[in-house]
NUTORMAR-983702 format. One record per residue (C-alpha): residue number from 1; residue in one letter; x, y, z. Coordinates in pm, 1 decimal, always signed. Layout:
N
+-----+---+----------+----------+----------+
!   k ! r !       xx !       yy !       zz !
+-----+---+----------+----------+----------+
! NUM ! A !        X !        Y !        Z !
...
+-----+---+----------+----------+----------+
***
This chain:
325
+-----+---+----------+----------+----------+
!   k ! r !       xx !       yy !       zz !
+-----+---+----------+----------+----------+
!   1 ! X !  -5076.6 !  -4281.6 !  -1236.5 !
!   2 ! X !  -5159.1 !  -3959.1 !  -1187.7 !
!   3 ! X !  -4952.4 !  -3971.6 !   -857.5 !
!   4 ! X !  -4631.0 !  -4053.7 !  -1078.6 !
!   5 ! X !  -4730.7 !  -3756.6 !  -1326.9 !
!   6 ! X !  -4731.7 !  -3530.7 !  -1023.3 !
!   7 ! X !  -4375.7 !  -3679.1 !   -918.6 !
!   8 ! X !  -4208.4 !  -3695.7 !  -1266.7 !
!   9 ! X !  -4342.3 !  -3207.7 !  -1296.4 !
!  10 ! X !  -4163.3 !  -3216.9 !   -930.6 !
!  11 ! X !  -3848.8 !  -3381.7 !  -1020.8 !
!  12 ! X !  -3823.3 !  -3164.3 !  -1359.6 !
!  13 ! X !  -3872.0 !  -2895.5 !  -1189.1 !
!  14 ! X !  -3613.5 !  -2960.1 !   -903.3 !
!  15 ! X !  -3376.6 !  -3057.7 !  -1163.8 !
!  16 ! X !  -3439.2 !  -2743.3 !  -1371.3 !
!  17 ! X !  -3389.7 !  -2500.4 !  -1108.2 !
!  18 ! X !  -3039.3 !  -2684.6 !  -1000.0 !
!  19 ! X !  -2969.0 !  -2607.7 !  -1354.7 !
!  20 ! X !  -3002.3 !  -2222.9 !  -1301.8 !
!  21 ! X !  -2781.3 !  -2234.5 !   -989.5 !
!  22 ! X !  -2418.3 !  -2071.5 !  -1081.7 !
!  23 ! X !  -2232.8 !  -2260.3 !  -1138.8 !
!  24 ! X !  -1823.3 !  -2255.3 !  -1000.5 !
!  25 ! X !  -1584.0 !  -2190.3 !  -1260.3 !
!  26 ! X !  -1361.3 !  -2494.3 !  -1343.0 !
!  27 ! X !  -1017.1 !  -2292.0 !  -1267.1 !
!  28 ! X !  -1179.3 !  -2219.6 !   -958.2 !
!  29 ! X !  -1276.4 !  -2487.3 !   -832.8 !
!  30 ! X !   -905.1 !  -2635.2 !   -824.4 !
!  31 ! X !   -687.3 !  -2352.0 !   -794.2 !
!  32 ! X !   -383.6 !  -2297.3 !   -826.1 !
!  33 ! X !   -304.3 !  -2581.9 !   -957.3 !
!  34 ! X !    +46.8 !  -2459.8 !  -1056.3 !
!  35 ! X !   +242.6 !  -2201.8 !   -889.1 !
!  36 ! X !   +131.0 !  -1849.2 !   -848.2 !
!  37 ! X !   +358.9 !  -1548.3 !   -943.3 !
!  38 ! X !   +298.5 !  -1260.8 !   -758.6 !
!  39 ! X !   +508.5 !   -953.8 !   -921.2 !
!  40 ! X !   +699.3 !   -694.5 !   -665.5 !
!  41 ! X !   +748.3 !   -379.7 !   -837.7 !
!  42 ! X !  +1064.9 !   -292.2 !   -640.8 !
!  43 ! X !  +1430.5 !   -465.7 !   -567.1 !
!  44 ! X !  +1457.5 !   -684.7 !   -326.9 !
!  45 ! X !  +1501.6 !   -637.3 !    +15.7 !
!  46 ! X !  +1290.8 !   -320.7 !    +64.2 !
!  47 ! X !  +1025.3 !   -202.0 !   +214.3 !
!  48 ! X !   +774.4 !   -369.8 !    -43.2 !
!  49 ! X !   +968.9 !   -665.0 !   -145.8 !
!  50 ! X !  +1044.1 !   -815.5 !   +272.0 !
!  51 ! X !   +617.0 !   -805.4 !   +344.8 !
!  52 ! X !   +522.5 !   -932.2 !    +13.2 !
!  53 ! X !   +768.5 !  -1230.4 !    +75.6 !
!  54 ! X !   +543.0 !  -1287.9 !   +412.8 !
!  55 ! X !   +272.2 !  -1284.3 !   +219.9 !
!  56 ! X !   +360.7 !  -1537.2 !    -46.3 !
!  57 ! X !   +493.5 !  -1770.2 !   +211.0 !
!  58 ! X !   +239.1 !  -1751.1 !   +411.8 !
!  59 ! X !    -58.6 !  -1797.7 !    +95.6 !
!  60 ! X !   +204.9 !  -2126.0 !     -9.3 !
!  61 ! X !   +106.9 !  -2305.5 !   +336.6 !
!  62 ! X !   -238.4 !  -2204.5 !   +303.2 !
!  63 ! X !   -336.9 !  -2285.8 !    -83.3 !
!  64 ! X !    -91.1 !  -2598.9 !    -55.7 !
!  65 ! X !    +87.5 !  -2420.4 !   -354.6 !
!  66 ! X !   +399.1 !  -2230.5 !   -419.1 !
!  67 ! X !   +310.3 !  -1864.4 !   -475.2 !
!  68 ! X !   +681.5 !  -1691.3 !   -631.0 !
!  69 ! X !   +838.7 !  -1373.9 !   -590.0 !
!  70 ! X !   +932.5 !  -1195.1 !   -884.0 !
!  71 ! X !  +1106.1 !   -848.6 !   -816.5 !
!  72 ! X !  +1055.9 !   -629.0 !  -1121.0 !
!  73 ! X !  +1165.5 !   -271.8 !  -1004.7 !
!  74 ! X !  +1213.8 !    +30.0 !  -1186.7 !
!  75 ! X !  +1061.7 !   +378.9 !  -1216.9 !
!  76 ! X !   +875.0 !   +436.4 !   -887.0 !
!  77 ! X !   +687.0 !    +49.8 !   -964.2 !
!  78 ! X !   +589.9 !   +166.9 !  -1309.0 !
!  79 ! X !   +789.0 !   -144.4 !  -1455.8 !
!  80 ! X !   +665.1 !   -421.3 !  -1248.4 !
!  81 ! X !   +280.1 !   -270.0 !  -1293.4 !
!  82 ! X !   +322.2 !   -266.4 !  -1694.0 !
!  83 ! X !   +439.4 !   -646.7 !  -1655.3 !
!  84 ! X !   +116.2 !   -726.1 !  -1419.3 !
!  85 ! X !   -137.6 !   -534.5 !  -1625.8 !
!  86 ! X !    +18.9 !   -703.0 !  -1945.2 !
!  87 ! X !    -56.5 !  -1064.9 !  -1798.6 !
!  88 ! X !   -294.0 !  -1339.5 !  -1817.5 !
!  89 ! X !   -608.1 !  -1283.6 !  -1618.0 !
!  90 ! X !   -604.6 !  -1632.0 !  -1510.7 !
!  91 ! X !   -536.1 !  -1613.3 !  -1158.1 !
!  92 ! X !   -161.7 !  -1718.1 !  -1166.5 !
!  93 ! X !    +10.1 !  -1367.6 !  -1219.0 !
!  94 ! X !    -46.7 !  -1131.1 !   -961.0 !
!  95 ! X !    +99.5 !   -766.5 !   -850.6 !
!  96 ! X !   +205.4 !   -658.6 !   -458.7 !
!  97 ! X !    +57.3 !   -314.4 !   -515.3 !
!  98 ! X !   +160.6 !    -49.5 !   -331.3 !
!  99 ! X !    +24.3 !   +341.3 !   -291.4 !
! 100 ! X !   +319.7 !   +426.9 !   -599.0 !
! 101 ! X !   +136.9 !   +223.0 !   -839.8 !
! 102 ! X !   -210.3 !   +224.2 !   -748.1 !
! 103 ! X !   -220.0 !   +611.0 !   -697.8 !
! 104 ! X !    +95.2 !   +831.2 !   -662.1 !
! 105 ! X !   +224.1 !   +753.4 !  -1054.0 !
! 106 ! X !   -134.6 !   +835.9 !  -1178.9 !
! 107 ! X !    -99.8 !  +1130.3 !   -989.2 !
! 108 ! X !   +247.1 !  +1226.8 !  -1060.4 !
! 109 ! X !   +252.4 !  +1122.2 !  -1446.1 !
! 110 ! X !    +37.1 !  +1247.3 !  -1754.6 !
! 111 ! X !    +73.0 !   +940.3 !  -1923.3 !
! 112 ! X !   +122.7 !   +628.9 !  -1778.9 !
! 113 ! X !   +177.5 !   +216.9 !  -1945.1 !
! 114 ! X !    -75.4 !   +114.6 !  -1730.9 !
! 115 ! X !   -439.1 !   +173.6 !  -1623.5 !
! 116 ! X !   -522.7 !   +130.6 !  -1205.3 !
! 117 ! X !   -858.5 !   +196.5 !  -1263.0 !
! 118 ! X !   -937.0 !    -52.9 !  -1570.6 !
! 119 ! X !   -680.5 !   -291.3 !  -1604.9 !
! 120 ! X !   -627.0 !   -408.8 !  -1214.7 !
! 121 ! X !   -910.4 !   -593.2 !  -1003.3 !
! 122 ! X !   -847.4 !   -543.8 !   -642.9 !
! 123 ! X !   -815.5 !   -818.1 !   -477.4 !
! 124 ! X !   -708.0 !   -804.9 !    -90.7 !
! 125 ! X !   -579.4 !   -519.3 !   +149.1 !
! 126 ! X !   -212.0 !   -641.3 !   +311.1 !
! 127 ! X !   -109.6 !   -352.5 !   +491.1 !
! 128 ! X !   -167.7 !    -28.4 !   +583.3 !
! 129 ! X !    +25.2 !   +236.8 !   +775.3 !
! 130 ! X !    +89.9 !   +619.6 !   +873.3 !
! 131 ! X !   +419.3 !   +767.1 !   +810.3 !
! 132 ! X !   +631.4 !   +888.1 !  +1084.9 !
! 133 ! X !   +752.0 !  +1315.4 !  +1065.4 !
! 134 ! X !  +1080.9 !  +1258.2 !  +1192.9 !
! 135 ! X !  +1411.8 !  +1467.4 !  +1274.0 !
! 136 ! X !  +1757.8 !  +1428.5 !  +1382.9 !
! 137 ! X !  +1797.6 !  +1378.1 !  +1737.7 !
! 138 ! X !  +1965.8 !  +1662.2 !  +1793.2 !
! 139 ! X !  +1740.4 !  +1917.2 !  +1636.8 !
! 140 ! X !  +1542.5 !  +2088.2 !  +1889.1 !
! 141 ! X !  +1230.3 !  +2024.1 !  +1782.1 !
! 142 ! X !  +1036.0 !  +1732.0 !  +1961.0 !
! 143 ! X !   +667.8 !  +1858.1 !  +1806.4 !
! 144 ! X !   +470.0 !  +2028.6 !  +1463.5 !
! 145 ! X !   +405.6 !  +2321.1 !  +1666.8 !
! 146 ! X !   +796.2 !  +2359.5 !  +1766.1 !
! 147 ! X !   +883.4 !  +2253.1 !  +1404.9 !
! 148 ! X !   +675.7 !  +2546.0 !  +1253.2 !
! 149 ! X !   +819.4 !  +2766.9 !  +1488.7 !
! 150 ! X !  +1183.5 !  +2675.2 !  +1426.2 !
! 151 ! X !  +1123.6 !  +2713.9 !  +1015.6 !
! 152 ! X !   +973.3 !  +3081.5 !  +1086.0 !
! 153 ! X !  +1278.2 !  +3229.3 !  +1322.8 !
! 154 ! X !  +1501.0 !  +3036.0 !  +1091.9 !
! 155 ! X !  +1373.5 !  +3078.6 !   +705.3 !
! 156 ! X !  +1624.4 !  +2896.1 !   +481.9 !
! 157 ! X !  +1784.0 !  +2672.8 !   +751.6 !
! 158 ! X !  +1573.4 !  +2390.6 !   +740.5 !
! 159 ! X !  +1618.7 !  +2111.1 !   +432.2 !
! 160 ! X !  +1362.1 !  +1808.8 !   +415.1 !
! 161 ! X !  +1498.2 !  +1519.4 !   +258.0 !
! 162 ! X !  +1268.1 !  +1285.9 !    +27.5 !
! 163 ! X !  +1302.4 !   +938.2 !   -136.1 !
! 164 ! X !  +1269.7 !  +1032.2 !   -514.5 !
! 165 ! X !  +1047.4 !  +1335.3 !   -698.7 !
! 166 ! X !   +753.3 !  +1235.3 !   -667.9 !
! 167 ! X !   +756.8 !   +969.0 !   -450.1 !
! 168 ! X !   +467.4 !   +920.5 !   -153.9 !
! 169 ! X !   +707.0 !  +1118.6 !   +125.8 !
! 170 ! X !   +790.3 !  +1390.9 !   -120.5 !
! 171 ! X !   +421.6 !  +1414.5 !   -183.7 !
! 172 ! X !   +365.0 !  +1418.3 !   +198.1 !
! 173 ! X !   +578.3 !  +1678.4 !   +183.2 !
! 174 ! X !   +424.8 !  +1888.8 !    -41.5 !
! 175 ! X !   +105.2 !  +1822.0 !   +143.3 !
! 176 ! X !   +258.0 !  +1983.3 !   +492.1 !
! 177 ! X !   +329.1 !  +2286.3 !   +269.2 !
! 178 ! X !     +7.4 !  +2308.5 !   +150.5 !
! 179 ! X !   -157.1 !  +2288.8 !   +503.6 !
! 180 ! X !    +56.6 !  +2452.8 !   +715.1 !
! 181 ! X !   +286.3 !  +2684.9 !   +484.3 !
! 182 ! X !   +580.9 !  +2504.9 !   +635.3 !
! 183 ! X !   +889.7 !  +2540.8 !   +379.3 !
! 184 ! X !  +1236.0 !  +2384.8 !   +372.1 !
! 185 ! X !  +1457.2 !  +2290.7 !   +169.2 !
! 186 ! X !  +1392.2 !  +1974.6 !    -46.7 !
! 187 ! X !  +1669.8 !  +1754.8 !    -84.0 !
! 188 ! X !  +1618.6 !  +1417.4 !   -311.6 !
! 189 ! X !  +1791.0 !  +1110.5 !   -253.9 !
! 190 ! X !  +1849.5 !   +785.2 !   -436.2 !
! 191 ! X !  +1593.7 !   +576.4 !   -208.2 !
! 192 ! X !  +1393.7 !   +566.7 !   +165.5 !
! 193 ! X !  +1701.8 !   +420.0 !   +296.7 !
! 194 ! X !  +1982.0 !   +682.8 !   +211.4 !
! 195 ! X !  +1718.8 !   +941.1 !   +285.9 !
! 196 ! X !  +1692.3 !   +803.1 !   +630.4 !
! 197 ! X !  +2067.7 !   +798.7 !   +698.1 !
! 198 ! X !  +2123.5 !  +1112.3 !   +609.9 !
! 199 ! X !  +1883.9 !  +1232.3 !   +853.1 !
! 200 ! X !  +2009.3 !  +1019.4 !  +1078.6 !
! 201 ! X !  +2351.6 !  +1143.7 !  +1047.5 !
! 202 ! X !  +2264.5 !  +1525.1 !  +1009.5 !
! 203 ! X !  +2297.6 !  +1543.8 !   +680.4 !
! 204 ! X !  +1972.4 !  +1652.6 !   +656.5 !
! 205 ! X !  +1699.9 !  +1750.7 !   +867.6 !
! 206 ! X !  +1375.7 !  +1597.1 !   +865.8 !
! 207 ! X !  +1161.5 !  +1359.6 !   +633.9 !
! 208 ! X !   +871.1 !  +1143.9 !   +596.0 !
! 209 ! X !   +927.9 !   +726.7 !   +681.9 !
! 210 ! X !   +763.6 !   +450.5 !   +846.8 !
! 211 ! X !   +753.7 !   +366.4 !  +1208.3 !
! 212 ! X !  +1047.1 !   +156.3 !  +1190.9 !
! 213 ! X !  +1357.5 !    +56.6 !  +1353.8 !
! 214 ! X !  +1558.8 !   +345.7 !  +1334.1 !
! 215 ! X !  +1253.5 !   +499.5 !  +1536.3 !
! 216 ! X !  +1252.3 !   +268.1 !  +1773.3 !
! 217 ! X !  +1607.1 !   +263.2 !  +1882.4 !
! 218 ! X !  +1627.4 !   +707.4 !  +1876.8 !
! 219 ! X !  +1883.6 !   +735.1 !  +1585.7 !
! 220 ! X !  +1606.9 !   +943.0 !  +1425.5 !
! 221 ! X !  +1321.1 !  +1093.2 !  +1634.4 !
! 222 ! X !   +946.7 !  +1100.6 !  +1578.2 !
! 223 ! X !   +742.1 !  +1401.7 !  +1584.1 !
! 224 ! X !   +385.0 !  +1316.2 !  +1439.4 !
! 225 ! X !   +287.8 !  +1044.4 !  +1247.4 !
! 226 ! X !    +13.3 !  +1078.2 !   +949.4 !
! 227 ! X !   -298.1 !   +830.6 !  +1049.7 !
! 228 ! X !   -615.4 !   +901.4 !  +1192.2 !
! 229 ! X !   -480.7 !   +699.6 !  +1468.8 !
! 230 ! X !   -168.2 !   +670.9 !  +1731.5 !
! 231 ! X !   +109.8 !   +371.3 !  +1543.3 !
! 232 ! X !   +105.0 !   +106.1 !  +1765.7 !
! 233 ! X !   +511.4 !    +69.6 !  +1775.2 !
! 234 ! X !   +490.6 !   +434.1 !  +1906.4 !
! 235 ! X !   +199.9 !   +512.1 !  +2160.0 !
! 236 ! X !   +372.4 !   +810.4 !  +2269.9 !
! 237 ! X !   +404.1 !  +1017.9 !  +1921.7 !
! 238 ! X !   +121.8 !  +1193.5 !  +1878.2 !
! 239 ! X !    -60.2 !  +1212.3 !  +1504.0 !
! 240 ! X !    -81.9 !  +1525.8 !  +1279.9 !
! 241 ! X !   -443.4 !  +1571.3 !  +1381.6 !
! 242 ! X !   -325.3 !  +1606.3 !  +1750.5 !
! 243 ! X !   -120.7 !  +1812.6 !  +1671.1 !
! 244 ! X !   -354.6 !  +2110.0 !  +1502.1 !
! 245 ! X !   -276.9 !  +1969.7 !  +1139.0 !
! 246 ! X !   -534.5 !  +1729.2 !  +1045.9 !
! 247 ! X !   -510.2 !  +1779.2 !   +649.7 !
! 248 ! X !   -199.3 !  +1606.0 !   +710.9 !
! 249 ! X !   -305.6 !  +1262.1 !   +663.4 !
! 250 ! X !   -114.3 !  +1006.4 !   +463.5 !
! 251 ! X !    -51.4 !   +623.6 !   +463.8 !
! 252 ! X !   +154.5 !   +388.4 !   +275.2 !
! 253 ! X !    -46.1 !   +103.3 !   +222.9 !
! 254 ! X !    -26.9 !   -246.9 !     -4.4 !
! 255 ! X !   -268.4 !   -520.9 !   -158.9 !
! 256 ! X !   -280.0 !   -765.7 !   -383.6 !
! 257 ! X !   -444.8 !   -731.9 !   -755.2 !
! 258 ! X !   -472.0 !   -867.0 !  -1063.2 !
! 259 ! X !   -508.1 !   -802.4 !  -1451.8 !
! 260 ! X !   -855.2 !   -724.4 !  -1490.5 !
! 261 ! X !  -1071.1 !  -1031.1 !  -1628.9 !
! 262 ! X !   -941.0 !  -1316.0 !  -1330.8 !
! 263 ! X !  -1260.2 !  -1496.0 !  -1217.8 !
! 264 ! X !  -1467.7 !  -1359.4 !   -960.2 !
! 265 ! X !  -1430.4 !  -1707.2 !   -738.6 !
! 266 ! X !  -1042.0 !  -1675.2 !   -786.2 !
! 267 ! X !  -1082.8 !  -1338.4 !   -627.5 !
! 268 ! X !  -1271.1 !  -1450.6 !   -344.7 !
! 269 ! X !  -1081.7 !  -1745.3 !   -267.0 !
! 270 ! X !   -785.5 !  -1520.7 !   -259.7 !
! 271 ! X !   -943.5 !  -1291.8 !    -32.4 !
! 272 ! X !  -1080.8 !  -1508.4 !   +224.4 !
! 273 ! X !   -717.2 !  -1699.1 !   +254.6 !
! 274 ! X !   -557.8 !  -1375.6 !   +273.1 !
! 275 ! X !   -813.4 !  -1264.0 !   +545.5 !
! 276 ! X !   -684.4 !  -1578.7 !   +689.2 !
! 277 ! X !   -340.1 !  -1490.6 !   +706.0 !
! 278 ! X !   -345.3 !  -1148.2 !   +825.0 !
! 279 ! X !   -536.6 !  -1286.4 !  +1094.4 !
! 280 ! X !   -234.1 !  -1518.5 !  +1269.4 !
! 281 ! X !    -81.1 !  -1407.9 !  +1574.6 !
! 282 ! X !   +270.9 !  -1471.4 !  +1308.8 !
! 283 ! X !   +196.7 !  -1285.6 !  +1029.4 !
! 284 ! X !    +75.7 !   -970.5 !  +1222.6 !
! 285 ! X !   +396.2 !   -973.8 !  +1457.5 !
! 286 ! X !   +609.6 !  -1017.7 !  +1162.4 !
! 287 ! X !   +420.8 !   -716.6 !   +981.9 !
! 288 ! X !   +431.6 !   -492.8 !  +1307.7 !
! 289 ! X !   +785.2 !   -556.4 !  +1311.7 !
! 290 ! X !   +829.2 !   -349.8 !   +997.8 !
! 291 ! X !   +623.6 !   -120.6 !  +1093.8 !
! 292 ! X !   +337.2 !   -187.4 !   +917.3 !
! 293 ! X !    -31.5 !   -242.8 !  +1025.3 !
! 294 ! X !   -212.1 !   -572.7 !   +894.5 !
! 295 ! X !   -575.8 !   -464.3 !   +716.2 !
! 296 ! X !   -785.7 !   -678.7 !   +562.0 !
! 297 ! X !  -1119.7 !   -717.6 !   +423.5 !
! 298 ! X !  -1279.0 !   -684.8 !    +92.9 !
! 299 ! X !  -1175.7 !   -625.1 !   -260.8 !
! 300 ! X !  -1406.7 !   -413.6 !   -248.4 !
! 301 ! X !  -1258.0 !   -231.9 !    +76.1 !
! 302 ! X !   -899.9 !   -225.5 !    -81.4 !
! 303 ! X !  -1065.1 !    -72.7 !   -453.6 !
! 304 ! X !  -1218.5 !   +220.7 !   -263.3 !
! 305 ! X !   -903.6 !   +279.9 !    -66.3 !
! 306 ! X !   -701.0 !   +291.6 !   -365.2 !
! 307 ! X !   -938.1 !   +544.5 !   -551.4 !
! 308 ! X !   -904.3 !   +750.5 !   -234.7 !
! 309 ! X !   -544.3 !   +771.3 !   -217.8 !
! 310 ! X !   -582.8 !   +849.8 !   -569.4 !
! 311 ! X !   -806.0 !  +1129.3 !   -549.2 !
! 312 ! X !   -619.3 !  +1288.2 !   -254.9 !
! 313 ! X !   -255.5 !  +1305.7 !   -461.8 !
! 314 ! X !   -392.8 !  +1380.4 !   -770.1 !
! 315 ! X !   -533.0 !  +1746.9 !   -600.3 !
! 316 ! X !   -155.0 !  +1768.3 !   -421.3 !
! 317 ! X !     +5.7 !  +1718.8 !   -730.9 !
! 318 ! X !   -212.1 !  +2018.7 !   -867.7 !
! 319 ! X !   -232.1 !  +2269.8 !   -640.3 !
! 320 ! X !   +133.3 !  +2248.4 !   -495.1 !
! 321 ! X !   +209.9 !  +2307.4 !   -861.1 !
! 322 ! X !   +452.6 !  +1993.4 !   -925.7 !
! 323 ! X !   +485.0 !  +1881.3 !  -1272.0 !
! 324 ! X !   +377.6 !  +1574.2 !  -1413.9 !
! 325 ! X !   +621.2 !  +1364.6 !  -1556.6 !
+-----+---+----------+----------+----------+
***
C-alpha cells in the first residue's frame, strides 16, 4: 500500500513538471500552413527584388509552402517597410530588408512611418557585401592613393555619380569625404543602374556599386572595395583598409524580418531553414553571381548588424552636414 502511495507522489510529480515544460505555440507547430508573403521594398528586377526571389523559392521547397513576392517600391523602401510594419505579426507577412530600410532612412530622415528598432524582429541575415570604388576605364587612376592624387592636381574635374540623395553609395560617398577630404562633384541619378552606365560610358567618373558584372567584364574598373575583407569575385582589388583608408568601410547587406509580436518558434524555424538554404552549394553560387556574399546566423546576429549600420550613418549623416529629409 504504501508502495502504491509512493508510486501515485512519483507519477504526480512527473506529470506536474511535464506541465511546466513550454509548451510550442499552436501556429508553430504547423507553419505556414498557407502561403507566406514576403514584401520587397523595391521594383522588380533589381538588385533587392532578383536575391529575395532566391530566397522565397528556395524557403517554398524547404517549408513545403509557397512563400510570394510582393514588390512594393517607393521612396528609398520607405513604402514597402510602412506596409510590413503595418502587418499581422503572425508569421505570414514578412519584409526583404535591406541597409535603406533598416538603417540609411533612419539616418537620412527626421521622421519616418516606420520604427526599425520597435516595430521589426530580426529574423535571418541573407546577404552581405562590400561595395566596389569604381571608375571609367579610361581614367587613369587604377588605386585610392592615385585617385586622391588626381582630385588634388585637378580640383573641380572630378564628378562622382550616386544612386539617389541619400541613398547607401551617396552616403559612402560622403563617408570618403569625411576620411580622406576627397571632393568631386556629386552627380544624382534616377537609380544604381543609370548611375553605373553613365560611368561606364564617361558620363561620369566614379561611384560606389557592387562587385558585379559590369566589373567583371572591365566596362567599369575597380579600385577598392569597402569590406574588412578582399570580394571573392575580385581577389585582385584590394579593400579601402589596404589601401591607407580604413574608415572607409561600408556594406550593403539584406535579411529577413517581421512586424514585431511573430512568435519566437516562428522565428526560429525561419532561421534555421534559412541557415539551411544559404548553406547549398545553389543558393550561394546563385548569390555570388550577383555579387553578393551569403551570411547567415542568428536573429540575433542580423539585429546587431542592423543597429550597427545604423549607428555608423546616422554620425555620416551629421557630421558631413546632409540634411534630413
Amino acid at each position: 500500500m504504501a508502495g502504491n502511495r509512493k508510486a501515485t507522489r512519483l507519477f504526480v510529480a512527473v506529470f506536474a513538471s511535464c506541465l511546466a515544460l513550454p509548451v510550442p505555440d499552436a501556429a508553430a507547430q504547423s507553419y505556414p500552413v498557407k502561403p507566406v508573403r514576403i514584401i520587397v521594398p523595391a521594383v522588380t528586377g533589381g538588385p533587392t527584388d532578383i536575391p529575395a526571389r532566391i530566397l522565397a523559392d528556395g524557403l517554398s521547397r524547404l517549408m513545403n509552402q509557397r512563400f510570394i513576392i510582393d514588390n512594393r517600391g517607393g521612396a528609398g523602401g520607405i513604402v514597402g517597410a510602412e506596409v510590413a510594419a503595418r502587418s499581422s505579426a503572425d508569421g505570414y507577412t514578412l519584409l526583404y530588408a535591406n541597409t535603406s530600410v533598416l538603417a540609411v532612412n533612419p539616418a537620412t530622415h527626421a521622421k519616418l512611418p516606420y520604427d526599425p528598432v520597435t516595430q521589426f524582429v530580426p529574423i535571418g541575415f541573407v546577404s552581405n557585401a562590400p561595395q566596389a570604388l569604381v571608375v571609367n576605364p579610361k581614367m587613369p587612376i587604377r588605386n585610392v592613393a592615385e585617385l586622391l592624387t588626381f582630385a588634388k592636381v585637378n580640383p573641380g574635374k572630378l564628378n562622382f555619380a550616386a544612386s539617389g540623395l541619400g541613398s547607401l553609395p551617396h552616403l559612402t560617398y560622403e563617408l570618403l569625404k569625411l576620411e580622406t577630404g576627397f571632393r568631386a562633384e556629386l552627380i544624382v541619378y534616377n537609380g544604381g543602374g543609370p548611375a553605373l552606365m553613365a560611368v561606364g560610358a564617361g558620363q561620369s567618373d566614379l561611384l560606389f556599386d557592387i562587385v558585379g558584372a559590369r566589373v567583371r567584364s572591365g566596362e567599369v574598373r575597380a579600385i577598392a572595395v569597402t569590406g574588412a575583407t578582399r570580394h571573392p569575385e575580385a581577389p585582385d582589388v584590394q579593400t579601402m583598409s589596404e589601401q591607407g583608408a580604413p574608415g572607409v568601410n561600408a556594406t550593403t547587406g539584406n535579411g529577413l524580418v517581421g512586424p514585431t509580436g511573430i512568435p519566437r518558434d516562428i522565428v526560429v524555424l525561419l532561421n534555421t531553414r534559412l541557415n539551411e538554404l544559404l548553406k547549398m552549394p545553389d543558393t550561394q553560387d546563385k548569390m555570388k553571381s550577383l555579387g553578393l556574399m551569403p551570411a547567415g546566423g542568428s536573429p540575433e546576429d542580423f539585429g546587431a548588424w542592423a543597429n550597427e549600420q545604423r549607428q555608423k550613418w546616422i554620425r555620416v549623416v551629421k557630421e558631413s552636414g546632409i540634411k534630413q529629409e
